[in-house]
C-alpha positions in Angstrom: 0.0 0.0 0.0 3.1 2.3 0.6 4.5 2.0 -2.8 1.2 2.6 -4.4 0.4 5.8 -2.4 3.7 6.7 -3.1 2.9 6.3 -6.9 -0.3 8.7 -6.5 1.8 11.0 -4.8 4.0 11.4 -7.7 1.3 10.8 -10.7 -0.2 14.1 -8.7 2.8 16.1 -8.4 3.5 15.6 -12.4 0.0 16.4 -13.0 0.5 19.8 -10.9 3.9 20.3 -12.7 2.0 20.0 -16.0 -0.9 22.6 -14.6 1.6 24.9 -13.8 4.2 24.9 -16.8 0.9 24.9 -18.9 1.5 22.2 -20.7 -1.9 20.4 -22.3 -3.3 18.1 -19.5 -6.2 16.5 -21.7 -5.3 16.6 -25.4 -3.5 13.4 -26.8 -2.6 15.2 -30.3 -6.2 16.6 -32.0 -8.1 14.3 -29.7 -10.1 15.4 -26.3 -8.7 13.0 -23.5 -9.7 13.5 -20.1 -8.9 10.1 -18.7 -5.8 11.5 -17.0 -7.4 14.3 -15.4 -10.3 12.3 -14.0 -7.7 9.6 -12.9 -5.5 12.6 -10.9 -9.1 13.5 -9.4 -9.0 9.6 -8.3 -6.0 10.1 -6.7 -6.5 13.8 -5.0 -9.7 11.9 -3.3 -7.6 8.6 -2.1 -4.8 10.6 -0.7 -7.2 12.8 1.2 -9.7 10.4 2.7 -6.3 8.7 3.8 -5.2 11.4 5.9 -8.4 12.9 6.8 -11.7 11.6 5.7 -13.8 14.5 6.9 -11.7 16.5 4.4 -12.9 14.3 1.7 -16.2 14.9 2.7 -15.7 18.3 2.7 -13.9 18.2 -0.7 -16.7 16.3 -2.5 -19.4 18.4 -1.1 -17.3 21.5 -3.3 -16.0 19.3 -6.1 -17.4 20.4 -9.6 -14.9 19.5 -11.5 -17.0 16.5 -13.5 -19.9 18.6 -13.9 -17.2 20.6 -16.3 -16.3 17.8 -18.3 -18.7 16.6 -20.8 -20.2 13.8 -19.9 -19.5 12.0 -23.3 -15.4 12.4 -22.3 -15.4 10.5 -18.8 -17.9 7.3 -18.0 -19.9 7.5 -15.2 -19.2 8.1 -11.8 -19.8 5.3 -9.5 
């Protein structure tokens, strides 16, 4: 379990890196891809609700961030 919170840790931080050196986080060439995004969201929530699951709560009360993507990009949430 170590070495795969470890692995979300750094998935995120790349993500972030990406954000901020504004590279393209969900276009593979011409085509819309938002898998990765929606995968970092996966991660953001894990990582929280392990070190504080009322944080989570808290988070997913605020979180709009699927309700941006169109729902023909990501499937649905469970």
């Amino acid at each position: 379990m170590q070495i795969y919170k470890k692995f979300m840790l750094r998935e995120i931080r790349e993500f972030r890196n990406r954000v901020y050196h504004k590279e393209p986080i969900c276009f593979k060439g011409n085509i819309v891809d938002f898998s990765q995004a929606i995968q970092i969201r996966k991660f953001i929530f894990q990582i929280t609700d392990w070190i504080d699951p009322k944080l989570l709560a808290v988070m997913i009360y605020y979180d709009n961030i699927i309700n941006k993507i169109p729902q023909h990009y990501h499937p649905a949430e469970n």
